[in-house]
Structure formats: C-alpha cells, structure tokens
PATORVEX-677215 format. One record per residue (C-alpha): x, y, z; residue in one letter; residue number from 1. Coordinates in steps of 0.1 Angstrom, whole numbers. Each point is the difference from the previous one (the first is absolute). Example, Ala and Ser with C-alpha at 12.3 -4.5 7.8 and 13.67 -1.06 7.14 Angstrom:
<rs>
[r [123 -45 78] a 1],
[r [14 34 -7] s 2],
</rs>
This chain:
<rs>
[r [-8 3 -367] x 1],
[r [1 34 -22] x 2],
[r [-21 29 11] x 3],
[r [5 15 -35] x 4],
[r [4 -14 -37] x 5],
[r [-4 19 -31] x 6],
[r [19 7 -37] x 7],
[r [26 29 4] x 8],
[r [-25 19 -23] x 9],
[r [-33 -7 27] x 10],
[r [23 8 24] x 11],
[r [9 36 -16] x 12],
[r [-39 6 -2] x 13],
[r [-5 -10 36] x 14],
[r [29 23 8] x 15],
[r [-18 28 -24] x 16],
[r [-29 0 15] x 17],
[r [9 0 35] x 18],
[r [-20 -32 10] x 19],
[r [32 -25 8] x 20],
[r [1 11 37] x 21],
[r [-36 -11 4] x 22],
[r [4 -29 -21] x 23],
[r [28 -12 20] x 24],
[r [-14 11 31] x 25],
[r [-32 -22 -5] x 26],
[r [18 -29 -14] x 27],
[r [21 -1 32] x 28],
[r [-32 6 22] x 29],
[r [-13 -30 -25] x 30],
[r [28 -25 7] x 31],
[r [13 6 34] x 32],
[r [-27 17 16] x 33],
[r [22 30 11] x 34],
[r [-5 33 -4] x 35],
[r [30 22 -15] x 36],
[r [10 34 16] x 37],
[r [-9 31 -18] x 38],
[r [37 8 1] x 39],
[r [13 -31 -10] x 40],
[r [-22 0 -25] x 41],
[r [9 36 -15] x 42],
[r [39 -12 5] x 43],
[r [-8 -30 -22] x 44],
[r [-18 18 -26] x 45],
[r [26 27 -3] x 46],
[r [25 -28 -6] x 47],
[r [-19 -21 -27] x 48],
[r [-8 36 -22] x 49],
[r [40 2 2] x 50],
[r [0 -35 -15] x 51],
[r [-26 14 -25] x 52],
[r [23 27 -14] x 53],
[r [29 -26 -1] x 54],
[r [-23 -28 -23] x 55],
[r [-7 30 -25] x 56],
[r [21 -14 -28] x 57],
[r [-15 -16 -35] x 58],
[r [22 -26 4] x 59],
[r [-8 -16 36] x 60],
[r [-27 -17 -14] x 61],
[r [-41 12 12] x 62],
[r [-7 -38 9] x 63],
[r [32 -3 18] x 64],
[r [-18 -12 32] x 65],
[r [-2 20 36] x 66],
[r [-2 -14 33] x 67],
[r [-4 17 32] x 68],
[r [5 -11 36] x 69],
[r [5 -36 -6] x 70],
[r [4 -25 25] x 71],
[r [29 -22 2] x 72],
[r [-9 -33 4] x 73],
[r [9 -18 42] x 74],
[r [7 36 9] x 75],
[r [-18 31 9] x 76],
[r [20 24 -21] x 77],
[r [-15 19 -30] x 78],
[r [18 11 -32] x 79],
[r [-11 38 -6] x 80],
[r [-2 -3 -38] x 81],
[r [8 -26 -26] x 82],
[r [7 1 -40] x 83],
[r [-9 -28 -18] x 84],
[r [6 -11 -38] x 85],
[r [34 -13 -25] x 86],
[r [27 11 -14] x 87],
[r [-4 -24 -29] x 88],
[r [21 -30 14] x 89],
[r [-17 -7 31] x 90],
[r [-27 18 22] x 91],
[r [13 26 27] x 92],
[r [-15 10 32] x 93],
[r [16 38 15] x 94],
[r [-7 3 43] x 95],
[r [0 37 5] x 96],
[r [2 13 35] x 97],
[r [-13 30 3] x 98],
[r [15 29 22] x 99],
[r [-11 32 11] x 100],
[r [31 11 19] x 101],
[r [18 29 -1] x 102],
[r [28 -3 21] x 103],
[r [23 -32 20] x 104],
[r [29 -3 21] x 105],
[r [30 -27 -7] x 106],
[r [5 -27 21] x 107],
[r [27 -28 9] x 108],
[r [-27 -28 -1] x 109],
[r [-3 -21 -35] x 110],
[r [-27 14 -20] x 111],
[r [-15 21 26] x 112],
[r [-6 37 -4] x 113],
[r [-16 23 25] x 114],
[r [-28 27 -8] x 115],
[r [-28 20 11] x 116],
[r [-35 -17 12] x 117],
[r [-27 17 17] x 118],
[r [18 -9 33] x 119],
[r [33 15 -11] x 120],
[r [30 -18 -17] x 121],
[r [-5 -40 1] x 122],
[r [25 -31 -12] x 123],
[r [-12 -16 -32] x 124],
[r [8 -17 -27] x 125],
[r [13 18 -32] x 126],
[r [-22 -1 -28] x 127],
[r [28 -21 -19] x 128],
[r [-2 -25 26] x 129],
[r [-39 2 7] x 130],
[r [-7 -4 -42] x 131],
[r [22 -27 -3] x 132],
[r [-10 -18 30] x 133],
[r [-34 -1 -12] x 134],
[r [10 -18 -35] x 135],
[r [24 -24 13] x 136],
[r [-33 -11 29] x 137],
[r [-21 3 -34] x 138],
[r [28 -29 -14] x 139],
[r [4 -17 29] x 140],
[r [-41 -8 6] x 141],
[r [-13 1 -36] x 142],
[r [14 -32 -22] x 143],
[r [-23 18 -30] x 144],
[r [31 25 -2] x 145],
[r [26 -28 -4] x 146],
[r [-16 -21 -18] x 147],
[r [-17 22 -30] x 148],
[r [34 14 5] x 149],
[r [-13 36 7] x 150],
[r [25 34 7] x 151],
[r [-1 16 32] x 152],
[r [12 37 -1] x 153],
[r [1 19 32] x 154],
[r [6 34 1] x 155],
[r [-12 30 22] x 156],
[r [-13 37 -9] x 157],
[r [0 30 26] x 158],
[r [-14 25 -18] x 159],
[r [4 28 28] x 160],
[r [38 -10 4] x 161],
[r [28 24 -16] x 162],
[r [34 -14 -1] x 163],
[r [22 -4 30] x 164],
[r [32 -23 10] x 165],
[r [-27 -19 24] x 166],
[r [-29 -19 -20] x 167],
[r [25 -7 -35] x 168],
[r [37 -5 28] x 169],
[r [23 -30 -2] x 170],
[r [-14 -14 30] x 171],
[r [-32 -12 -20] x 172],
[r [16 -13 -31] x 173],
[r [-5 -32 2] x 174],
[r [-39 4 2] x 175],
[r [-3 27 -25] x 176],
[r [19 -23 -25] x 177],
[r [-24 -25 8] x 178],
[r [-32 25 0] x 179],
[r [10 36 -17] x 180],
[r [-16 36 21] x 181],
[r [-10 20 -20] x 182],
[r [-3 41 12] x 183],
[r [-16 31 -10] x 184],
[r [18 5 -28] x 185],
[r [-1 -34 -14] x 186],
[r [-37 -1 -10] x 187],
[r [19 -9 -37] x 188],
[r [20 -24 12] x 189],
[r [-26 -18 16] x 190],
[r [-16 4 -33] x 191],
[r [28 -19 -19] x 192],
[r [5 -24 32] x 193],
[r [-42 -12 -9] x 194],
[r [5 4 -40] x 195],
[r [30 -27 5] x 196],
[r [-24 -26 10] x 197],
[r [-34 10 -13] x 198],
[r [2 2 -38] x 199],
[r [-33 -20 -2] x 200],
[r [-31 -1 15] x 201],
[r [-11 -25 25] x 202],
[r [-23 -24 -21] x 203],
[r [1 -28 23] x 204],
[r [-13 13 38] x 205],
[r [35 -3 15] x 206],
[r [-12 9 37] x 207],
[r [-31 -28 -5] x 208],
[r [27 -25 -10] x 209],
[r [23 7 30] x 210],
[r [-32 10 25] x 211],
[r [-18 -32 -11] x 212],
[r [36 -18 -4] x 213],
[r [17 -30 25] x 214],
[r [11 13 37] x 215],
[r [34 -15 6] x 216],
[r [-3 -20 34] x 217],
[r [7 24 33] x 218],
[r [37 -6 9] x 219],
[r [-4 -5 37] x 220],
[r [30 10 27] x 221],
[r [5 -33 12] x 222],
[r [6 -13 -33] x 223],
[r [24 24 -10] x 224],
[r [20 3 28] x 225],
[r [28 -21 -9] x 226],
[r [9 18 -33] x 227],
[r [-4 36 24] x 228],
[r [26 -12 22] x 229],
[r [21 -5 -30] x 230],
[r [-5 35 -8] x 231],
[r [-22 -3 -30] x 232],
[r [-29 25 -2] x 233],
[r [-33 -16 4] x 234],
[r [-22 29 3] x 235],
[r [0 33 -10] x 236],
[r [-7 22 23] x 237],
[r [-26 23 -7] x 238],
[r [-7 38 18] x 239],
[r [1 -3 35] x 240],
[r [15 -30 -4] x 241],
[r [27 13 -14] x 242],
[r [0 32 19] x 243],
[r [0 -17 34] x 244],
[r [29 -24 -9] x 245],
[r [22 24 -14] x 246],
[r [-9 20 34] x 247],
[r [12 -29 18] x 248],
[r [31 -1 -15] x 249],
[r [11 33 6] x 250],
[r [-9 -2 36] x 251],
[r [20 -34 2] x 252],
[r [32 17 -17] x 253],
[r [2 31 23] x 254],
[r [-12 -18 37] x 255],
[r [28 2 24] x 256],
[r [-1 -2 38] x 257],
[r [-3 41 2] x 258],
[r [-24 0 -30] x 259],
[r [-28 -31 11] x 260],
[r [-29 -6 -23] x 261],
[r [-36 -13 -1] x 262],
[r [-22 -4 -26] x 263],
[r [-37 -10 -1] x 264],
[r [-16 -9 -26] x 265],
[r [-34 -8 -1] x 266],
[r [-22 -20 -30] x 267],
[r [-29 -23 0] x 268],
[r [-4 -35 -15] x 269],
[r [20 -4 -32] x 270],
[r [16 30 -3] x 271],
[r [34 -10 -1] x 272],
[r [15 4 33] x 273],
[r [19 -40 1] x 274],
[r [12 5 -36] x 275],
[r [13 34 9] x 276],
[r [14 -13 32] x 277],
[r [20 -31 -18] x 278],
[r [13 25 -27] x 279],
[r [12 16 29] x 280],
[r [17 -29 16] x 281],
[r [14 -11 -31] x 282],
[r [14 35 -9] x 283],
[r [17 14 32] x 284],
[r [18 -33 5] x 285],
[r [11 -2 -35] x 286],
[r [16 39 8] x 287],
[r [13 -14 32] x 288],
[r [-24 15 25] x 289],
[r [-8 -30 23] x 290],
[r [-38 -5 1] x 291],
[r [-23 -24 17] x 292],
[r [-41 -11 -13] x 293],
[r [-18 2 29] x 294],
[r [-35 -14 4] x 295],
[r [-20 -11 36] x 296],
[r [-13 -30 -16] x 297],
[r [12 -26 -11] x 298],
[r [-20 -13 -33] x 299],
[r [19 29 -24] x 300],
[r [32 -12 12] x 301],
[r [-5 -39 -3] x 302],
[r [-17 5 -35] x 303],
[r [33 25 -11] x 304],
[r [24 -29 16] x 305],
[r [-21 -26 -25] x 306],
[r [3 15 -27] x 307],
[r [36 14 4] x 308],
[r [14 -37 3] x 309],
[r [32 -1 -22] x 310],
[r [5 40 -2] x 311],
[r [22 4 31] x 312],
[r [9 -25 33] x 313],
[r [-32 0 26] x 314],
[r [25 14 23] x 315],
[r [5 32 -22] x 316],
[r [-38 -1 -7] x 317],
[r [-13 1 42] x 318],
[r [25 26 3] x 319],
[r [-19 24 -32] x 320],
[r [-35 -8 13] x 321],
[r [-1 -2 37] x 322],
[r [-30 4 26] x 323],
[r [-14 33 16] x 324],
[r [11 -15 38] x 325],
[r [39 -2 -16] x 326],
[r [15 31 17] x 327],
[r [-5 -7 42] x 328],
[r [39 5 3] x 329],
[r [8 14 -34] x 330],
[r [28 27 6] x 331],
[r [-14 34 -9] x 332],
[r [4 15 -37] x 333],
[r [21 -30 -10] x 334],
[r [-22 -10 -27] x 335],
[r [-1 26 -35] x 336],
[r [-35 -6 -8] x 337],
[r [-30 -19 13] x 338],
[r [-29 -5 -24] x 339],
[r [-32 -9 20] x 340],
[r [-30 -18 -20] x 341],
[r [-30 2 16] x 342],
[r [4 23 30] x 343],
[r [-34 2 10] x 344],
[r [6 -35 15] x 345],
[r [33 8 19] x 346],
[r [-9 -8 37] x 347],
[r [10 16 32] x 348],
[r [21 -28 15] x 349],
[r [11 -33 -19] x 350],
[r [-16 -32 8] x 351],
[r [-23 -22 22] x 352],
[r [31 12 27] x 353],
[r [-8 33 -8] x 354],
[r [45 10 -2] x 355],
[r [12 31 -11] x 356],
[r [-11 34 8] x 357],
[r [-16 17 -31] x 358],
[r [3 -15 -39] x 359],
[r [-5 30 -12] x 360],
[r [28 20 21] x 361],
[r [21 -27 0] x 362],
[r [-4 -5 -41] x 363],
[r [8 40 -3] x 364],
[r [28 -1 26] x 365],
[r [15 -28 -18] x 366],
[r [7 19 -34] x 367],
[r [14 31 -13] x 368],
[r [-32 -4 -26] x 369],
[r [-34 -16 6] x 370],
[r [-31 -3 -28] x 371],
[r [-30 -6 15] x 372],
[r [-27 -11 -26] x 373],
[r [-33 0 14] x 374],
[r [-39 -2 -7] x 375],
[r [-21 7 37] x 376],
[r [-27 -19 -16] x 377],
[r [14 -30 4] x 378],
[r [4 -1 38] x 379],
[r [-14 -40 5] x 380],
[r [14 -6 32] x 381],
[r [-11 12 36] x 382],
[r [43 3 8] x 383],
[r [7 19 -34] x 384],
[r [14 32 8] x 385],
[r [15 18 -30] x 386],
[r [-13 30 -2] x 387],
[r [13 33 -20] x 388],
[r [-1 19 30] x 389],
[r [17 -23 22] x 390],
[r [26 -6 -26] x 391],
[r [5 39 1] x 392],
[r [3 3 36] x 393],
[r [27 -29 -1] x 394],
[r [16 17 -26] x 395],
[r [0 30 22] x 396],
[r [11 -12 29] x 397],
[r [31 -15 -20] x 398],
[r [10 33 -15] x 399],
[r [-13 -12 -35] x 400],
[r [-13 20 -26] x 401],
[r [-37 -15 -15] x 402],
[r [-14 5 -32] x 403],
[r [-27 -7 -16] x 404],
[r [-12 -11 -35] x 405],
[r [-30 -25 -11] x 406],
[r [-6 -24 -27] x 407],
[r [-29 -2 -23] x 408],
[r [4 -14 -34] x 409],
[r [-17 -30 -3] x 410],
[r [6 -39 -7] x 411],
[r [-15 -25 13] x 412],
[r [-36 0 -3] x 413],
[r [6 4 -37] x 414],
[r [9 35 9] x 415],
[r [-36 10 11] x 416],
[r [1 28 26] x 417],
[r [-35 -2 -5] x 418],
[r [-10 -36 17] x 419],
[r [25 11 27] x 420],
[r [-18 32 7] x 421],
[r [-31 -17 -2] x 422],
[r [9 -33 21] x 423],
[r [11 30 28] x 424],
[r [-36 12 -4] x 425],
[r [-16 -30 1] x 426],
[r [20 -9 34] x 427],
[r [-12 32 10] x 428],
[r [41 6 8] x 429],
[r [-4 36 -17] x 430],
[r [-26 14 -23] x 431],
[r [4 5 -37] x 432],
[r [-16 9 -27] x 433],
[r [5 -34 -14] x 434],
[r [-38 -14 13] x 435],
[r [-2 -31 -29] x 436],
[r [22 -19 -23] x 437],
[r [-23 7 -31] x 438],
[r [24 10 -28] x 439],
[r [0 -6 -38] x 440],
[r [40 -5 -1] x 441],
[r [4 -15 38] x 442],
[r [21 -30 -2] x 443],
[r [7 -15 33] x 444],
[r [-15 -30 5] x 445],
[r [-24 4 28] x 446],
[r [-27 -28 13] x 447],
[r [-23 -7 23] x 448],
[r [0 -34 5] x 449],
[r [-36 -18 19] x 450],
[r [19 -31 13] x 451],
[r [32 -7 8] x 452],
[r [1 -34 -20] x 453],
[r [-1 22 -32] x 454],
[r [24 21 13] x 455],
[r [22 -29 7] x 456],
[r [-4 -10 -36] x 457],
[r [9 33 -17] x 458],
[r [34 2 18] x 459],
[r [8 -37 -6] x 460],
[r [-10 9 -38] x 461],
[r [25 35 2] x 462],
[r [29 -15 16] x 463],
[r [-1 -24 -28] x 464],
[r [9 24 -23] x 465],
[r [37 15 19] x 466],
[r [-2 -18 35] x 467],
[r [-13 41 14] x 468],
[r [-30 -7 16] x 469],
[r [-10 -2 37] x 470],
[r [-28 -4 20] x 471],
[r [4 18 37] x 472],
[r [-28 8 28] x 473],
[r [-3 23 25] x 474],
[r [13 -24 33] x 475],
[r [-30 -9 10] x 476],
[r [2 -36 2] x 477],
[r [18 -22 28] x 478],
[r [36 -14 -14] x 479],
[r [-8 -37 8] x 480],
[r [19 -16 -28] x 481],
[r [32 20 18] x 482],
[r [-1 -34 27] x 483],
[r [-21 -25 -21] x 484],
[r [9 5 -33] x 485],
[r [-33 -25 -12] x 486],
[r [-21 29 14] x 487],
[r [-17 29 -24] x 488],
[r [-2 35 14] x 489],
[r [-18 20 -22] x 490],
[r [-37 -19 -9] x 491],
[r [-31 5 -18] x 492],
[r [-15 -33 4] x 493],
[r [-34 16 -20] x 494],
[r [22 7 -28] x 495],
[r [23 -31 2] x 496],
[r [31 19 4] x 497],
[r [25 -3 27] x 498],
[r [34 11 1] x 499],
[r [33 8 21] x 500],
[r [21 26 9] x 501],
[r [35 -1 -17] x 502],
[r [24 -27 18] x 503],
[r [25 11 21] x 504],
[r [23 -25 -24] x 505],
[r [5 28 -30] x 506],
[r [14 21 30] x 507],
[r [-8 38 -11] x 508],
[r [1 -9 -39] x 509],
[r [-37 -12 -1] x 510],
[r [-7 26 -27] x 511],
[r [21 -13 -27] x 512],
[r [0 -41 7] x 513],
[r [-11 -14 -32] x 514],
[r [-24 -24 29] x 515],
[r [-17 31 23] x 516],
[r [-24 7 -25] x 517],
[r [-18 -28 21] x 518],
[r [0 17 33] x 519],
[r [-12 35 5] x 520],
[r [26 29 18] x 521],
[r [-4 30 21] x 522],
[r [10 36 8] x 523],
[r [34 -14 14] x 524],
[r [7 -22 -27] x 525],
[r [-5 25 -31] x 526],
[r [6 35 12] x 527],
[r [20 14 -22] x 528],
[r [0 -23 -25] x 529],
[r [-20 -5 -32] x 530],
[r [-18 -23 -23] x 531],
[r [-18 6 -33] x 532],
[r [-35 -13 13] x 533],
[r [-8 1 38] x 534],
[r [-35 -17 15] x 535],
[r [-7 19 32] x 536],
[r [-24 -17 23] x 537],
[r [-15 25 26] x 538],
[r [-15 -15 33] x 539],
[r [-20 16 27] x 540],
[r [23 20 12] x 541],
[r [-9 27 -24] x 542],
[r [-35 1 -10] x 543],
[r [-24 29 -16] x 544],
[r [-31 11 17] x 545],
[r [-24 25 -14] x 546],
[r [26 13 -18] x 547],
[r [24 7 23] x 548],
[r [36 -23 5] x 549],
[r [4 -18 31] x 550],
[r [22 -22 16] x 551],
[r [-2 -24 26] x 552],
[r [34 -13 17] x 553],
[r [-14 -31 17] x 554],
[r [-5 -15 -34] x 555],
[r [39 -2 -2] x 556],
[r [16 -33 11] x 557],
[r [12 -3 32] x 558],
[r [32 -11 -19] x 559],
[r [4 34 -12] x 560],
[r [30 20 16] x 561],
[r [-9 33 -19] x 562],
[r [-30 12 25] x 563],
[r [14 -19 27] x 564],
[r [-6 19 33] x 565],
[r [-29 22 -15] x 566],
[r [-22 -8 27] x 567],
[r [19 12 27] x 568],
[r [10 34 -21] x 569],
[r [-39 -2 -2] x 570],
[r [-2 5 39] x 571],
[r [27 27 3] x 572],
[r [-4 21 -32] x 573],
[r [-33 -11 -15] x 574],
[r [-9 29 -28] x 575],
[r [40 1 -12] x 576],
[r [-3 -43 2] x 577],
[r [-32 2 -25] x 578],
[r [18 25 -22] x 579],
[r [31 -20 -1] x 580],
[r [-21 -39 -9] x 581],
[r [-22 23 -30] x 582],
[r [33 7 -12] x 583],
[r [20 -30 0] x 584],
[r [-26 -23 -13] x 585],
[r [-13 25 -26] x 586],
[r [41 1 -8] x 587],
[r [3 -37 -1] x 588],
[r [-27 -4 -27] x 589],
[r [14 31 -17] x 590],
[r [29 -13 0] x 591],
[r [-11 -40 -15] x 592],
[r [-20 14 -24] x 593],
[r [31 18 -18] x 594],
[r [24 -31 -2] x 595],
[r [-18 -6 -36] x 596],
[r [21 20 -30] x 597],
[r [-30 -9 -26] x 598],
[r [-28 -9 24] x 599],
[r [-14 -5 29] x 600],
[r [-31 -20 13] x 601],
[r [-21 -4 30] x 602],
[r [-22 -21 17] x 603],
[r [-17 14 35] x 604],
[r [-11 -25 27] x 605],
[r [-31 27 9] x 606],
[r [-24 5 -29] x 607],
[r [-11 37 7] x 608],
[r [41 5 0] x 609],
[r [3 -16 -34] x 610],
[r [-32 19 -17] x 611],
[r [17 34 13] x 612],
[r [30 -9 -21] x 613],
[r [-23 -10 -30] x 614],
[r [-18 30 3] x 615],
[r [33 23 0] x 616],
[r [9 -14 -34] x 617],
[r [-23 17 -24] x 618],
[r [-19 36 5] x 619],
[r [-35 -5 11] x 620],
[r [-32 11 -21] x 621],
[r [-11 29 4] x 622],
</rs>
C-alpha cells in the first residue's frame, strides 16, 4: 500500500500549494481508516517541504517518481518517503527516512541511539539502522526487486540535526555505510546522494511493479531455526525489535548477584517476541553467558527439537529449550540468563502434583537475568498465572530490578495491526476504532465460511501449496478417538463432515506433520506456533446475541483441563469466576484465530454468531 504517489514535479505543486497534508491525511483516512494527529501531521509536512527544497535541481529529473508512507509488504512498517526512476543502467529506488530531531545521546548498544520523545529521552534505532532496515525487509519480501534487478539505496535526512560526535560517531558506522545520514547542513549532499541514482525519470511505474510484484514466501521461526542456531541472521530486526534485543543484551552483560535484573516485555500476536527471544539464546551463549529457552508448554519445544535434528546432540538441545516447571531445586542466580516465551502461561505450581512453590519466583531466583515475554490476552487456561504484576512483585521480593518495554511491529497476519485491532473489537476484548475489515488495500485473507465441509476443503486445498495449513476448534468436542481410535470427535453429520482431534502419536509436533492436516488441533497444540492459513471452528461456547459476545462454559468438553474447577470458583467467587471464563475463552479464540501469517478462516457452530462476524467485515449502509 502507498498513501501517496506522484511525479517529483506534482509533488512540488502539492508541496506549493499547501494541500499535501490534506491529501495525505485523507488518503490515510482512505486506506486504513485512521485518522492522523494534527501534530503528526504538521511534523510530517514540515519534513516533506524539506524534501522539496532538496529535489529543486534541473537535473533530478520532474517525473522522477515520489512515494510517501509506503507499506512494506508481511510487516507493518512504513517507508516515509521514496525516489523512484534510473540512472541509465538500471532503475533505482532511494528509502528516505525522515527525521525531525534535534538532539541524541550515544549509546553502547549496536545501532541504537537515544533522544527526546514527548515522554522524555527513549531507546531507538538510529536512522542508519531504521533506513536500511527497511530496504533489506523491502529485499527480503519483494522478489520484483531481485529479479528486475532493482537498486535499493537507503539513506536518512534530519533536517533539524546540526553536527555532533553522536548521530555521525564510530559506533554507527557500519549502518551509515550501509544507509548514509544526512544533517542540516547536507541538504547538497543529499542532493548529489539522489542525482547519483536518478538521472532519468521513472517511465515505467517502478512502485506498481514492486507494489503489484511477487511476495517472497513468509520465512517462518520454526523453519529457520536450524541455520539461527548456527549463528546466521535470519531476520532483521526491525524498531522495537531491535531496541528490545539490544536492551536485553546489555542487561545480560552487566547482571551480577549485587546487580539482579528483570525485564518484561510485552507484545501481541506476531510481533516478534519468539524470534527476538531465540536471537537472544543464540547470542548470549555464543558470548558465553549461559542461557536457557524457557517455555510452559510443550508444543514450541517439541517443534524446535524437530526441526533442530542434526544441528547439536538432543542432550545439548533439552538443555537450551527446557520447561517452565525446570527450576523446583535450581540453586539461586546460577543460571546467566533465562529467556521465557510465553509467560502469560507460566503456572503457579508445576504439574498435575502441583511441586514447587512459585514458577515465577523460582524462574527469577534461578538467574542473575530473566526476560519475560508476555501478551495478557492470551491467558487460555484457568491455572495460567503470569501476570506483569505478579512478575514484578517476584522480582521484588528477590531484590531484582524490572523493566519494561513492549513490542509492536507487526508480522504475522501479513503485518495488519488492523485485523488484530479489529479481531480484539469484534471479541469485544477492548474497543477500537477498527469496527469492519472494509479496505481497498487490506490483504489478509479473511472468510466466513457457512459449513465446515467447505472449510475443510479450503485448508486441505492451502496446505497443498507449503504443508502450512491447519484446521483447529475451540475444545468443544469429547476426545473419543483418544481410546478408540475408529471413533470421530468433531461431526456435522448435515454437512457430511466428521473429523478428529490430532493423535496423541505426533506427540506435541502435530502442527508440522506432513499427515495432521487430516485431524484438527487446539489451543494447546498450536499456541505459539504458526501456519500460513488457519481454519478456526468456533462452537457454542462463544456465541453472539443481539450484538453483544457471550460465552457459555458448559459447551466446553468435559475433557477440557483449562476451565476445570470453574464451577466450584463459581460458588465461592462468582462475579470474579464470570470475569475470568469471558476472558479465557474470548483469549482462546483470539488467540486461534492469529496462528494464520496470510489468513485466517472461520466457521461458527451458532448462526446468529457467524452473521455477527459477516456483518463486521464490511461498513453498513447508511
């Protein structure tokens, strides 16, 4: 998507006449239904007329091409402004990204910087890093750029920013040689820098070719675990990303028993927290700071252990990756670093035999460093306890010091924070702005299926294509084929269909067996993992009425250990009990219905339920 697209000399005129912050402002309004700040807006527009005065040279051509705010494809990052046309041997694309800053401190962290925000000085990425981030994503997801062998020149302009020994020092010379920043003074070198590349106009719509171009396949983590564990660099970290790892890092290196450390760091589906955690792992052992994976279930781990066969010895492998219940008798601060995935699932005691005192003190008393990553809204279990604030009470209690940071840059759901603001609305989990999915330039695949035998069909047809589809259901449904394997669980006998739950034979690996395609999964066997299509079947326990989203906990099988006990929490604390089933099952569909990197779709058992989610798709008549 590009909010704004234009010749350099339209762009000049829109500039001239002082229209380009509506324009933009109603193009964004337009295609992502959000309104822009007034000061945002005034920041951008007094960025762009800097631009204006920098393109005001005969021979950077007036159909050299402008793009503004364009979205990078599988992410939720924007590029503030792009050049487009050829220096006469191939054509050229320039990312600029645009700064208004005036001032930043140095920091040890690679290709961080520190500066003022409205909330006082923040961690983020330098401009260097942030620009050339953005083209080497842009390479990464776009085989138009590789293949019609297109340039990609990063560079970044701050045209508030006087010269200093921060923004231009040592530090950042490896991303400044990779993406030039360009200062105050250097609105002529800027000048030459676009001039190199843009001797000719863009005659041949180079944004349509790469906007309308072939999306490289979604690297997933599982898949690229092995070659992370090597050391290799599968993603790049983008942002936050990048801030919060490089965070990490430093928190790791200076943790000592006088000096303990706790951070929290919180993100929704798909914003990077497992990637970030397994750069992590991979990067404090390699420096010799001995750290553990840690995870309360068990389906991440078996998948990693799959797909890691060959890179080290099992043995080495269950001692990187270990459960949440590990550290009952674990000698305090003897570990470096403990990364926790999923923390919002951490429990209070370990097991059916309920051993151990606390996970979550005796995680943080285990370690001289602990990372919790967690998203609250995906609590699925009555027993899950991980909370921030009882993390922070722990953390207190053991003398630790917590902070904070979040994640937000988007992946999976073809980086739409839209559908997951508007899936959050829908569930009626928090309100947003977000009320339909009506949008020109949406591209998550989102259906609404009327019967499950369809449904069926479409993921059989998409896990044809990569072996990353899955069908799962809310547990509903009786696990009979668990002690008679000739029985179905899941039936439809109006619609011919009939199906069961995943066998207990692919152990907690169900999501990638080239054979479970033919049996549909659950919350425990896909949490924390992803596919690139997901078929969500939603049974009675959550229904719509009038408007309004329900839920109705006797509609879960009996089999189901996640609300086990509700009835008797019922008795003894009945409003809290109510509040606590809204938001677990809510959660649990939440969380099923972001497994899907490219799409997602639904079939509901109750038909009011499944008209509700039709309805929410498009903006009514007026």
């Amino acid at each position: 998507m590009i909010v704004y697209q234009n010749t350099k000399e339209d762009f000049s005129n829109d500039i001239l006449t002082n229209e380009i912050d509506r324009i933009i402002a109603t193009q964004i309004k337009q295609k992502t239904g959000k309104e822009v700040a007034p000061n945002e807006l005034k920041a951008f527009k007094n960025s762009l007329g800097f631009m204006d005065k920098v393109l005001q040279d005969r021979a950077i051509p007036d159909d050299c091409g402008i793009s503004i705010e364009y979205h990078i494809p599988q992410t939720s990052k924007r590029v503030d402004l792009i050049i487009t046309g050829s220096d006469g041997q191939k054509d050229n694309v320039i990312i600029i990204e645009l700064k208004q800053w005036s001032e930043a401190r140095l920091t040890e962290r690679d290709g961080i910087v520190e500066t003022r925000f409205q909330g006082g000085y923040s961690h983020t990425s330098h401009p260097s890093y942030q620009a050339w981030s953005y083209a080497a994503l842009l390479q990464s997801f776009n085989a138009t750029v590789e293949e019609e062998n297109i340039g990609l020149h990063p560079c970044a302009y701050l045209h508030n920013y006087e010269y200093d020994d921060v923004i231009t020092n040592e530090h950042y010379s490896y991303y400044i040689e990779k993406a030039p920043v360009f200062l105050r003074p250097d609105a002529l070198k800027l000048r030459e820098f676009i001039k190199r590349f843009m001797k000719y106009g863009d005659k041949s719509n180079i944004m349509l070719r790469i906007e309308s171009g072939r999306i490289r396949p979604t690297k997933s983590l599982a898949d690229s675990l092995k070659s992370m564990i090597k050391g290799n660099q599968e993603f790049i970290m983008i942002d936050d990303q990048k801030v919060v790892y490089e965070a990490a890092l430093e928190l790791a290196k200076y943790s000592h028993e006088k000096n303990k450390n706790v951070l929290i760091v919180e993100g929704g589906p798909g914003t990077g927290k497992s990637v970030v955690a397994i750069n992590l792992l991979v990067e404090l052992n390699r420096r010799g700071k001995f750290a553990q994976y840690v995870t309360k279930t068990s389906a991440p781990r078996e998948v990693y252990f799959d797909k890691l066969q060959g890179a080290k010895k099992m043995v080495e492998l269950k001692n990187l990756f270990v459960g949440s219940g590990t550290f009952i008798k674990t000698p305090q601060n003897t570990i470096s670093t403990l990364i926790v995935d999923e923390a919002h699932r951490l429990t209070k005691q370990t097991g059916f035999l309920k051993m151990g005192d606390n996970q979550i003190k005796e995680i943080i008393n285990s370690a001289l460093f602990t990372v919790f990553f967690i998203d609250e809204d995906q609590r699925v279990h009555i027993d899950d306890y991980g909370e921030i604030k009882v993390i922070e009470r722990f953390a207190a209690d053991a003398g630790a010091k917590v902070h904070k940071m979040s994640l937000s840059s988007q992946f999976r759901c073809n980086g739409s924070d839209g559908y997951l603001a508007w899936l959050d609305d829908v569930l009626q989990i928090r309100e947003t702005a977000n009320e339909t999915l009506q949008s020109a330039n949406y591209k998550y695949d989102f259906k609404v299926i009327d019967n499950p035998a369809e449904l069926r069909d479409l993921i059989f047809e998409k896990n044809k294509i990569n072996n990353k589809a899955r069908l799962v259901a809310g547990y509903c449904w009786d696990w009979n084929s668990d002690k008679r394997p000739s029985e179905y669980d899941i039936k439809f006998s109006e619609y011919d269909f009939k199906m069961r739950w995943n066998l207990k034979s692919y152990g907690s690996t169900w999501i990638i067996d080239p054979s479970s395609v033919n049996e549909i999964g659950c919350i425990h066997t896909c949490q924390g993992l992803e596919v690139d299509y997901v078929g969500v079947i939603i049974g009675e326990d959550l229904i719509v009425r009038n408007g309004e989203v329900l839920v109705d906990p006797s509609k879960r099988s009996r089999m189901d250990k996640s609300i086990n006990g509700y009835k008797k929490l019922m008795k003894e604390k009945p409003e809290e009990t109510k509040t606590l089933l809204r938001t677990i099952i809510r959660n649990t569909y939440r969380t099923l219905m972001t497994r899907g990197a490219k799409g997602c779709y639904i079939y509901c058992v109750d038909a009011e339920t499944r008209e509700y989610f039709r309805k929410r798709l498009s903006i009514p008549p007026l």
